[in-house]
C-alpha positions in Angstrom: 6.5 29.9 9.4 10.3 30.8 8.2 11.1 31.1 12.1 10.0 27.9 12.7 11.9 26.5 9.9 14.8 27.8 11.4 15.2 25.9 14.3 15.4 22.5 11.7 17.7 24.5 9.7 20.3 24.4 12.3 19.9 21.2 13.7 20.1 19.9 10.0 23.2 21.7 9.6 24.5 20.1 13.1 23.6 16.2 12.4 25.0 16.4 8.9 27.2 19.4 7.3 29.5 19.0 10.7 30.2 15.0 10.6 31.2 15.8 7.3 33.3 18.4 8.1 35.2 16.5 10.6 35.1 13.3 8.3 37.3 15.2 5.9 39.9 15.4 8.7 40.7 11.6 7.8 43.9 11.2 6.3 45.2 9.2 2.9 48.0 6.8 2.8 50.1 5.8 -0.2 51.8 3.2 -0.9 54.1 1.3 -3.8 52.4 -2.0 -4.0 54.5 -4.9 -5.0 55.3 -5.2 -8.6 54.7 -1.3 -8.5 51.7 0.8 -8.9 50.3 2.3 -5.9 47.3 1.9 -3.9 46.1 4.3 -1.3 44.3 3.5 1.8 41.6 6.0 3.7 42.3 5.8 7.9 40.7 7.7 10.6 42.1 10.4 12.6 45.0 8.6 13.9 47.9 7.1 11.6 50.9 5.2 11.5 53.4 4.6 9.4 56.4 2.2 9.2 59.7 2.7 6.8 62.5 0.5 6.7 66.2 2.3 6.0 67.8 1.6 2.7 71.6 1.3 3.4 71.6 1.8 -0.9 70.3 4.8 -0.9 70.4 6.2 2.3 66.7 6.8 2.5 64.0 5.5 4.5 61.7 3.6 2.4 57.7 2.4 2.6 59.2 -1.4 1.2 62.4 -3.1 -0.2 60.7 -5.5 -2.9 62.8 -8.5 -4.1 61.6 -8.3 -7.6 62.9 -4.9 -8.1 67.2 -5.0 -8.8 68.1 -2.0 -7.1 66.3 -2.5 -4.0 68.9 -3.6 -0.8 68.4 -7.5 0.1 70.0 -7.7 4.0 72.1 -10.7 4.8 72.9 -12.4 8.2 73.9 -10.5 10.8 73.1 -6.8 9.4 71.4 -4.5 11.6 68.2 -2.9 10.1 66.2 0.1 11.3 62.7 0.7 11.1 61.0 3.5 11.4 57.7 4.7 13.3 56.0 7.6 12.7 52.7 8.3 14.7 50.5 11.2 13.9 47.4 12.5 15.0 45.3 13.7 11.8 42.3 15.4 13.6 41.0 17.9 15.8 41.3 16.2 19.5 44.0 15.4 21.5 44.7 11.6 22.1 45.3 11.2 25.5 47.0 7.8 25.3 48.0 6.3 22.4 49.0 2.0 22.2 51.2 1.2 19.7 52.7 -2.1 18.9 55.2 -3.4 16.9 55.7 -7.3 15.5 59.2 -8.6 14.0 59.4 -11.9 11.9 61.3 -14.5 13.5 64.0 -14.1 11.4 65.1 -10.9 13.5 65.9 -10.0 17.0 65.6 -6.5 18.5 68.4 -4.6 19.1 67.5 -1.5 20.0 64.0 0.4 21.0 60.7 -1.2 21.8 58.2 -3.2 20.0 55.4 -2.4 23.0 55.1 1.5 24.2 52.4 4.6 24.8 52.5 7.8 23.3 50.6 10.3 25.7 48.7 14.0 25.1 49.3 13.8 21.1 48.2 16.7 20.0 46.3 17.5 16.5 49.0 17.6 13.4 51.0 16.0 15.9 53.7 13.1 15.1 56.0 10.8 17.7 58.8 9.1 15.9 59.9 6.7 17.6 63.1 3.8 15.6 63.5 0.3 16.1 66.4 -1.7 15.4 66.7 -5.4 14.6 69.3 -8.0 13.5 68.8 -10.4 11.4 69.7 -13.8 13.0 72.6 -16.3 11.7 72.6 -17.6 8.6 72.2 -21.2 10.0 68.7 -20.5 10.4 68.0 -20.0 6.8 66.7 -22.3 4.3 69.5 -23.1 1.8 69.8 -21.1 -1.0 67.2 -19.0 0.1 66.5 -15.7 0.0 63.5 -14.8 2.4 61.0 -11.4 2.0 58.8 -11.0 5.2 56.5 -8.4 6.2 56.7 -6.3 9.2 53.8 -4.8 10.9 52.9 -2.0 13.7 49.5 -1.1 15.3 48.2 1.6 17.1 45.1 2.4 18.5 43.1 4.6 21.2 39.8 4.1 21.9 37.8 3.4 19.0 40.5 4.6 16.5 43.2 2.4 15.3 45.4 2.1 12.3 48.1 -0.3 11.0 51.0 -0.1 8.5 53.5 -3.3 7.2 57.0 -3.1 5.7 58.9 -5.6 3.6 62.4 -6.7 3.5 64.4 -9.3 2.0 67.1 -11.5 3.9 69.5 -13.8 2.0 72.7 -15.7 3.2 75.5 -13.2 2.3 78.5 -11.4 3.8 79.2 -7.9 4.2 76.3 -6.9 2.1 77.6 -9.6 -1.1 76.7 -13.1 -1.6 78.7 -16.0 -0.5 81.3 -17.1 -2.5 82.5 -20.5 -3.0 84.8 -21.8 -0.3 88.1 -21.5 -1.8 91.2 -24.3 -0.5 93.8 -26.8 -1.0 90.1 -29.5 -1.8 90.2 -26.2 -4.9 93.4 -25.8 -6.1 95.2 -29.1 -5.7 93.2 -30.8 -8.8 94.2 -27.7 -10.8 97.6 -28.0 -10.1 97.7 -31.9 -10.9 96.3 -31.7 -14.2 98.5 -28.1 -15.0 101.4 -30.2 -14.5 100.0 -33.1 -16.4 99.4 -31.2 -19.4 103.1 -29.8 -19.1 104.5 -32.9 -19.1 102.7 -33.9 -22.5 103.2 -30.8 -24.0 107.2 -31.4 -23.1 107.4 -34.5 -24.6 105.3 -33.9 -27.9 108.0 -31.4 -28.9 110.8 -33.5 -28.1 109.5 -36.4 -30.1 109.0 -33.4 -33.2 112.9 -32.8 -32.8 
């Protein structure tokens, strides 16, 4: 009778203790969410992840979040990098791995590509792989504005697929600042009538106390 039962045993073990086993392969992802706190998302054995470079701090970040001060806002004409990190989390090689990237339509790539394969990635394996966009003029920006957007990459292969997003702010600015006021004779040329004005009064008064 305990011979018998061992034959079940094992295909017991097979059909449930190893799915499990492989399950536990799948990775965790963190991430600040906006206003802060974190939330953390479960994916399957293959990953991606996409960082946007902080020119504050020097750092490659998950998001750049307008409501928090010390976070960089970009401005027209800047050049910002992403980064794409691909990693294969379980146990098989991937043989061909899709990935695509999507940019707002308030940048244009520069540098890298948005469309491209990653083959033979191995487990524990990651491909890096940068992207590098500019934001467009500032003519193309609602007045006054300053503009967050989202962007996103996707990979997949075969029935595994993952996606990650990353958020920056764009405002009209120069040289990393905000735009001044135009400055000009239409400025100074009022100023100097009334300065002269009030010299004039100021001249006579204390003649007329003589």
């Amino acid at each position: 009778m305990k011979k018998a039962l061992l034959p079940l045993l094992i295909t017991a073990f097979v059909l449930v203790i190893v799915p499990t086993a492989k399950s536990v392969l799948a990775a965790v992802r963190c991430e600040t969410t906006y206003g802060g706190g974190e939330v953390c998302v479960r994916t399957g054995e293959l990953q991606i992840d996409k960082e946007v470079w902080d020119p504050k701090d020097n750092r490659f970040e998950e998001n750049l979040y307008l409501d928090r001060k010390e976070d960089y806002i970009f401005g027209p004409s800047e050049t910002i990098t992403f980064l794409l990190k691909i990693t294969n989390v379980g146990d098989e090689t991937f043989d061909k791995v899709h990935v695509q990237d999507t940019l707002p339509k308030y940048l244009n790539l520069v540098s890298g590509e948005l469309s491209f394969e990653v083959n033979d990635l191995s487990p524990g394996e990651t491909e890096e792989r940068r992207i590098e966009a500019k934001i467009v003029s500032s003519e193309n920006f609602p007045d006054d504005a300053t503009i967050c957007d989202v962007n996103a990459a996707e990979v997949w292969s075969g029935d595994e697929k993952d996606k990650d997003t990353s958020q920056i702010c764009m405002e009209e600015k120069v040289l990393g600042v905000a735009v001044l006021p135009p400055t000009g004779p239409s400025h100074w040329l009022p100023l100097l009538i009334s300065t002269a004005t009030l010299g004039s009064i100021g001249f006579y008064l204390s003649k007329f106390k003589k």
